[in-house]
C-alpha positions in Angstrom: 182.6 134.2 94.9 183.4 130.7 95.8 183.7 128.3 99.2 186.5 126.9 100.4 187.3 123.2 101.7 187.2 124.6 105.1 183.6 126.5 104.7 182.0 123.5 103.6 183.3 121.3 106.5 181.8 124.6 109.0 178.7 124.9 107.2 178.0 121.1 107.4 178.7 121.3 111.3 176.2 124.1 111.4 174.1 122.3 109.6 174.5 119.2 111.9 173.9 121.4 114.7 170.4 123.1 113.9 170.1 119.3 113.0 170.1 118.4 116.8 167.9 121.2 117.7 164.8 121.2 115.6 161.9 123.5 116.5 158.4 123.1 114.6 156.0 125.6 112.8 155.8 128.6 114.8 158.1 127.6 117.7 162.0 128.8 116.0 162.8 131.1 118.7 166.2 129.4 119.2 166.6 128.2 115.6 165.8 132.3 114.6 168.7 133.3 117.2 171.5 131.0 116.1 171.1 132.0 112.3 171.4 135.7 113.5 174.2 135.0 115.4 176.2 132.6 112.6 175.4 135.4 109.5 176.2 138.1 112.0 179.9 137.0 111.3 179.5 137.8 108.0 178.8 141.5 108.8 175.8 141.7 106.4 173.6 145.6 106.3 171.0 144.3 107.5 169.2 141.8 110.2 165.0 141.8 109.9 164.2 139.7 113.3 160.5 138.6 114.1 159.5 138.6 110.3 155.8 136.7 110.2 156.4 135.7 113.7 160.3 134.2 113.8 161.1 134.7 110.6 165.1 136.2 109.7 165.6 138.2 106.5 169.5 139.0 106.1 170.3 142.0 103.7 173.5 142.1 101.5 173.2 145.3 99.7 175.7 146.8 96.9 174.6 150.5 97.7 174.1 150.5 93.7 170.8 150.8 92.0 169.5 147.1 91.0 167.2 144.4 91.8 166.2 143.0 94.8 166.6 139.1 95.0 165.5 136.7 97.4 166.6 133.3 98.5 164.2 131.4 100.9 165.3 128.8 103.6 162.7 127.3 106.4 163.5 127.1 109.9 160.3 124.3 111.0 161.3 121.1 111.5 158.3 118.5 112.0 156.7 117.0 114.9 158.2 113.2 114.3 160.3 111.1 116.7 163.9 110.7 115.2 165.1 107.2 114.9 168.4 107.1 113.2 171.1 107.7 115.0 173.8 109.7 113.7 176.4 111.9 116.0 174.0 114.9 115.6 170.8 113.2 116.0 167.4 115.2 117.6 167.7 116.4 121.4 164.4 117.1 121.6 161.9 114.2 121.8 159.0 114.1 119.8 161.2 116.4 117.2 163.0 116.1 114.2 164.3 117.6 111.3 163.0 115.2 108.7 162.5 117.6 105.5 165.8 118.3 105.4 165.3 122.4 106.0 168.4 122.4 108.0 170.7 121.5 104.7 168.5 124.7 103.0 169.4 126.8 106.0 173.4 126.0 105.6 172.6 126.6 101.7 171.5 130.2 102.2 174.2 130.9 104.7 176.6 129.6 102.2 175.4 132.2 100.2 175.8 134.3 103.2 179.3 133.7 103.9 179.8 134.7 99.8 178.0 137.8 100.2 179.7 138.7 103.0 183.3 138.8 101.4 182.1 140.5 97.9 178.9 142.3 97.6 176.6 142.2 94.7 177.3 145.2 92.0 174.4 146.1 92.3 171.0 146.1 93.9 170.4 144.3 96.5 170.7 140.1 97.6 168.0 138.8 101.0 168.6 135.7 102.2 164.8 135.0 103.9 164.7 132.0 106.3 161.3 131.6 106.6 159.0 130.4 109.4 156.3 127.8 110.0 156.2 126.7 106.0 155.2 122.6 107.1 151.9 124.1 108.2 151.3 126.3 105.4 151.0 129.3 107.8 154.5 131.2 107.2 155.0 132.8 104.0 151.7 134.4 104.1 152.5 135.7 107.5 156.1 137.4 105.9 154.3 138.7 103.0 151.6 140.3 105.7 154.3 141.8 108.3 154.6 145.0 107.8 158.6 144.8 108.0 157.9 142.9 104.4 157.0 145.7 102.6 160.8 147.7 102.8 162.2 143.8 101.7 159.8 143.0 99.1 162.1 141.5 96.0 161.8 141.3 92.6 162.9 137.3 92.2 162.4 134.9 94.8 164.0 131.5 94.1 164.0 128.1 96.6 164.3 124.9 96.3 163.3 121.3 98.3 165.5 118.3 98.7 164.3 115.4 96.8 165.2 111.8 97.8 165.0 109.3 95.2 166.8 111.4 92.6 170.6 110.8 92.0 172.5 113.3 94.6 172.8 116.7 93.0 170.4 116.0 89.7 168.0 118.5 89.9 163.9 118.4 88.9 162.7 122.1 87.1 160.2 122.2 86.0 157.9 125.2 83.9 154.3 125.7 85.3 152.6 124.2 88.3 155.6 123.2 91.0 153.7 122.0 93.9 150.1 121.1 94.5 147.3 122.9 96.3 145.9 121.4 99.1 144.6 122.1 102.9 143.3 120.1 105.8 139.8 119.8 106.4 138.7 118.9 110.4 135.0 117.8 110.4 133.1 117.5 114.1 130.1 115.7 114.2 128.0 116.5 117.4 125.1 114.4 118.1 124.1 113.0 122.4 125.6 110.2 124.4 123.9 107.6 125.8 124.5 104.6 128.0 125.8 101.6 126.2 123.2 99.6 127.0 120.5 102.0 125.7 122.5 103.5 122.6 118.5 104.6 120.8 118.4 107.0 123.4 121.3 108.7 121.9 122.1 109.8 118.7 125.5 108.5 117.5 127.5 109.4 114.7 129.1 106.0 113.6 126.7 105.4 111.0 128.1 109.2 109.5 131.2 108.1 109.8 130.8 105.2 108.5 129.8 106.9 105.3 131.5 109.9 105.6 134.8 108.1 105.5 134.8 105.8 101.9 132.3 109.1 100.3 135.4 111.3 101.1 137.5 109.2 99.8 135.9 108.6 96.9 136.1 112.3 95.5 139.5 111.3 94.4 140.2 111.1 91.0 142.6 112.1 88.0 146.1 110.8 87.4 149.0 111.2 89.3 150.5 114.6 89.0 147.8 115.1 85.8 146.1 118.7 85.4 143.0 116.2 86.4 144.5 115.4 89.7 141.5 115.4 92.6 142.9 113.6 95.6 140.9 113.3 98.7 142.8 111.3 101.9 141.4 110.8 105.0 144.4 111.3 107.7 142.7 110.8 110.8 139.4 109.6 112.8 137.8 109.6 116.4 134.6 108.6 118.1 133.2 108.8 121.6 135.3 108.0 124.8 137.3 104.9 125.0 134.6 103.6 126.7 133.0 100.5 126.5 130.1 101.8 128.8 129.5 105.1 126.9 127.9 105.2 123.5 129.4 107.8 121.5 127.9 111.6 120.7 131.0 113.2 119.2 133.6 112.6 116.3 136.5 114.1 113.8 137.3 113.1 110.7 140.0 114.7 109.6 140.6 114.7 105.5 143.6 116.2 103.3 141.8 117.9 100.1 144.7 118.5 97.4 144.4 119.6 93.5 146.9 120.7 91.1 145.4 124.1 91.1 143.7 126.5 93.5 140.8 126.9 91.3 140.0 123.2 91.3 140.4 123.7 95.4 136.6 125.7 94.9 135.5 122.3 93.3 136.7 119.7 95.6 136.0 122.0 98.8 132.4 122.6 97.8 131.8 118.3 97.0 133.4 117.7 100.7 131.1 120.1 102.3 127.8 118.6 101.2 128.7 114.9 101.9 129.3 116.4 104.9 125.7 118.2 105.5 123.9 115.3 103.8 125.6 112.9 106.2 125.2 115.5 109.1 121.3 115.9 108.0 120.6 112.0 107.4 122.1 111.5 111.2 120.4 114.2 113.4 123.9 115.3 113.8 125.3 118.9 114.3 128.6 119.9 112.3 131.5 122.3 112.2 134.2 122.2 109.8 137.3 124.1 109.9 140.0 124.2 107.9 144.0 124.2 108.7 147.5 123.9 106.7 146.2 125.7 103.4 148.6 125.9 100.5 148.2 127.7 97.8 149.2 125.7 94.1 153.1 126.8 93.6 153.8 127.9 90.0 157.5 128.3 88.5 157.7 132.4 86.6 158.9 131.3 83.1 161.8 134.2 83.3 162.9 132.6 86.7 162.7 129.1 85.9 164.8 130.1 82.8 167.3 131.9 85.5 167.5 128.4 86.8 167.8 126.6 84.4 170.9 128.8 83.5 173.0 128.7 86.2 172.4 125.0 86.3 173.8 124.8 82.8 176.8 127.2 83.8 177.6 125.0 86.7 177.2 121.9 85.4 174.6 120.6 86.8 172.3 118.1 85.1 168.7 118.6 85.1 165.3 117.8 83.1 161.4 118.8 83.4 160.5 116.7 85.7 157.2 116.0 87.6 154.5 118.4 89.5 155.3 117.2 93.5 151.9 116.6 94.8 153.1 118.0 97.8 152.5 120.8 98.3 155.1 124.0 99.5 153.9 127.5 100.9 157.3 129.1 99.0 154.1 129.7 96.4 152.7 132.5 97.6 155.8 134.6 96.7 154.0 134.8 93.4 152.2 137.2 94.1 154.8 139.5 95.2 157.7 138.7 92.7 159.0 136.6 89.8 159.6 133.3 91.3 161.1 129.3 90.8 161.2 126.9 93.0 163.3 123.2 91.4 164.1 120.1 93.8 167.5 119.1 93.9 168.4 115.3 94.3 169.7 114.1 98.1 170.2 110.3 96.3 168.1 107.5 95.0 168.8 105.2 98.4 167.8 108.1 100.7 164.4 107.4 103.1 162.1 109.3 101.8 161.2 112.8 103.3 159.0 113.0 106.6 160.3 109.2 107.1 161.8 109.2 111.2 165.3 108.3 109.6 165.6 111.0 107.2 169.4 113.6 107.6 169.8 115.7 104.8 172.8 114.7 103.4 175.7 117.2 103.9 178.0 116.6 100.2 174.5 118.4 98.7 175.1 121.8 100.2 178.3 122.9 98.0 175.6 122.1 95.0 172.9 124.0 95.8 175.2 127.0 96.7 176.1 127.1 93.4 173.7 127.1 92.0 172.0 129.9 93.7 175.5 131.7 93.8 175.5 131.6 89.9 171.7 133.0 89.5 172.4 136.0 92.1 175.5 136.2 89.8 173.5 136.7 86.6 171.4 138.9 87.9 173.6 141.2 90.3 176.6 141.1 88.8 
């Protein structure tokens, strides 16, 4: 299997394409539709629409007994205005594809294309793009559709664009991949008053106020260490912008993230009782809820190995590397396969990811194809 000059220039204009028409977490409806209708060329033996919401699984089966072996894309791009200003730049305001899931996407249908002119020998290859993964909600909404069960594989492999690494050097790394982590949203309820008479009320500045460094302060450990506790407060609000209004509501909103899910239990439990001690001291009411959880991501030794393989077949230089304190939702495929994520370099003078300016960088896709085309290789023949 191999792509020619002429498929990478088309897969980069696809690529630039889904580029200028980014959807977030849960909204893919047109991004779903056009990678049906670009892998529908390759005529594969199966289409899986609607998977976890708008999730696409495409099926290249050999009609041999064998594996099944998943690749994973994600169709979300984030809510951030675009401000560079290439050819293919956003259409939609207030959206961009800043992770860089639209070079994955041309990745996988890469592999598409391949599968398309030569089937594996045997088993079976699923290319999954995947929805909603920047809010944590989208592989665990695959693995619960029902439509899952008849595509569950044996490997699942992905892998995350990494600026700051030279272009096509790849991180892999054995163990913990990605970090835990998940939003916290506390709401403090207490009364309004007038601003003139704020004792009749009971505000909770003085909460926040303390809620806000205590949080904070939780944090602790090394970067990327088995230690790591990190505690970051993301977002605050109190009252009404109102200089005649003394305030009787606020959010603080706080990003808990550990290296494992187990140390999760630990940090969640600390965060909840500054929270009722605060709450208690102020006469205030509380409600916490909690949004974007990610599960810890952890690299399967016999997949990493697969990896770290093909990488060495295709020439493709690679070490260890770090555990991303980001964190990735590709982890709960764990618990339904053999799995390895690595992160693949898009160049050491690239904005970083999430930045407004960020376009994956096209002369990566060929390399990540490979790579994937040498492990379904390996393992289907």
């Amino acid at each position: 299997m191999f792509l020619s000059n002429q498929d990478v220039i088309e897969l980069a204009a696809w690529r630039q394409r889904l580029h200028a028409m980014p959807e977030v977490s849960g909204e893919e409806i047109a991004t779903a539709a056009e990678v049906q209708r670009f892998l529908g060329e390759t005529k594969p033996d199966g289409i899986v629409a609607g998977l976890g919401g708008t999730g696409v699984a495409v099926i290249y089966d050999s009609g041999a007994p064998g594996p099944t072996v998943m690749f994973r894309a994600e169709l979300d791009a984030l809510p951030i205005e675009e401000v560079g200003q290439p050819d293919h730049r956003s259409k939609i305001p207030g959206k961009g594809h800043m992770c860089g899931h639209d070079g994955h996407m041309a990745m996988l249908a890469a592999l598409g294309r391949q599968f398309g002119r030569q089937r594996p020998k045997r088993g079976r290859a699923i290319l999954l793009f995947q929805p909603a993964e920047e809010t944590g909600a989208g592989a665990a909404a695959v693995i619960a559709d029902e439509k899952f069960q008849a595509l569950k594989p044996d490997y699942s492999f992905s892998l995350h664009n990494m600026p700051g690494l030279p272009l096509g050097h790849a991180w892999l790394k054995d163990g913990i991949a990605n970090c835990a982590s998940r939003g916290l949203k506390i709401t403090l309820s207490g009364r309004t008053a007038h601003a003139s008479m704020p004792e009749t009320g009971i505000s909770p500045v003085p909460a926040v106020a303390k809620l806000m460094p205590a949080l904070t302060g939780l944090s602790k450990g090394g970067i990327a260490t088995e230690d790591l506790v990190l505690a970051t407060v993301t977002h605050a609000s109190i009252g009404e912008p109102a200089f005649g209004i003394a305030p009787g509501h606020a959010e603080v909103w706080v990003t808990l993230r550990t290296m494992t899910d187990g140390e999760m239990d630990g940090l969640i439990a600390s965060a909840e009782t500054l929270v009722r001690e605060a709450s208690a001291e102020g006469r205030l009411g509380y409600a916490l809820e909690y949004h974007d959880i990610f599960v810890h991501s952890e690299n399967d030794p016999e997949a990493a190995a697969l990896l770290r393989a093909a990488m060495d077949a295709e020439g493709v230089s690679h070490e260890p590397g770090e555990t991303m304190r980001g964190s990735e939702d590709f982890g709960r495929f764990a618990t339904v396969s053999k799995s390895a994520m690595f992160f693949l370099g898009a160049g050491e003078d690239m904005p970083n990811l999430h930045n407004p300016n960020y376009d994956f960088p096209d002369d990566l896709i060929p390399i990540g194809t490979r790579i994937f085309t040498r492990v379904a290789r390996d393992i289907l023949g």
